[in-house]
N, C-alpha and C positions, 0 to 999 in steps of 0.2 A: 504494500500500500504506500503510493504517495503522502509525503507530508504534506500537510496546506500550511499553504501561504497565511503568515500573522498580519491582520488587518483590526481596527476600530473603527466602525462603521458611527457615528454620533449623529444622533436625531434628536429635534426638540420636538415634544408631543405636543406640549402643552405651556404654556404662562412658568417658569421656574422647574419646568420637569422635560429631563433630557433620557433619551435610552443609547445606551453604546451598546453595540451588538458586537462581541469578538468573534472572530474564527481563524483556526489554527489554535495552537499552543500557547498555554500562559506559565511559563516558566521564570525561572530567573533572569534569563535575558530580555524577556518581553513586559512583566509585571511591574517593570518603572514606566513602561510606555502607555499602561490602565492607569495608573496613578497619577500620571502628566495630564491625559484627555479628560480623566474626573476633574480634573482640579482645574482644566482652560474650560469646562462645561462649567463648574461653577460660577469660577470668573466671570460667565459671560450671564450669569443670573440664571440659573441653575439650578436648585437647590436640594431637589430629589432627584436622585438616577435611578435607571431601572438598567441593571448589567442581564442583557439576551447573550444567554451562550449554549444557546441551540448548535454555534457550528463549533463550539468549543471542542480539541482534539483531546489533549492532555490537561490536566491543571497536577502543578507540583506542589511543597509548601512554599515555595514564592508567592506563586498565586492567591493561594490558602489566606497567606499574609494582606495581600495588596486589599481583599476582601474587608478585612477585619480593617486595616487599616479605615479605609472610605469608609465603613461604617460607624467604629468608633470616634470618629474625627468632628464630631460635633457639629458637624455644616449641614444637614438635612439627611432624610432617610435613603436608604438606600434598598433594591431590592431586586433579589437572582432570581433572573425567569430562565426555562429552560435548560435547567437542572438535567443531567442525565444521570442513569443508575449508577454509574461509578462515582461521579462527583457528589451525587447526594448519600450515595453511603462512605465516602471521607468526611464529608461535611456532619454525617452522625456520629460516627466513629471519634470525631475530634471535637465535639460538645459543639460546633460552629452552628449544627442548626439550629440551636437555642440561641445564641447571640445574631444570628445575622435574618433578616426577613428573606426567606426561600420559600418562592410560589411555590404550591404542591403542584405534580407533573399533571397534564392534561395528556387527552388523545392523539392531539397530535404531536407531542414532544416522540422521537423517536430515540427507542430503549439505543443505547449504545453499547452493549453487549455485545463482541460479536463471537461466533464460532471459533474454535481451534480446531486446526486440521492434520 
């Protein structure tokens, strides 16, 4: 399998609420470049994000971090759509789903599980 390209996709929905949509990999390399575009979405009057990472590949504990970070940073809420089955069972494993707001997965989120052959 190809790796995907790390992109932030930044939408403002609403009046003070912006959605960054990752795809590709949120590792150590990448998890300053969420925390730069949360915090230029802020700036620009922002105050709630909504992190989509539907195309989310990998998440390490950088990423783990850069979450908690934007969260606990006192600038407005913030909250993970798009969860898939690996990330939300680190995110339980590691007490994060109790501190962070993670939408529960809908129908159309697809399980990221895949086959070993």
């Amino acid at each position: 399998m190809r790796p995907q390209l790390w992109s932030i996709e930044v939408t403002r929905l609403a009046v003070g609420h912006a959605r960054l949509r990752l795809t590709g990999d949120l590792d150590f390399d990448t998890a300053p470049e969420l925390l730069d575009a949360a915090t230029r979405a802020r700036a620009d009057g922002c105050a709630e994000l909504t992190i989509d990472l539907v195309g989310l590949g990998l998440c390490d504990s950088s990423g783990l971090s850069a979450f908690l970070v934007l969260s606990q940073g006192g600038a407005g809420p913030v909250r993970l759509t798009g969860v898939g089955v690996r990330l939300r069972q680190l995110l339980d494993r590691t007490g994060l789903t109790e501190l962070l707001a993670v939408e529960q997965p809908t129908a159309h989120v697809i399980d990221d599980v895949r086959e070993v052959g």
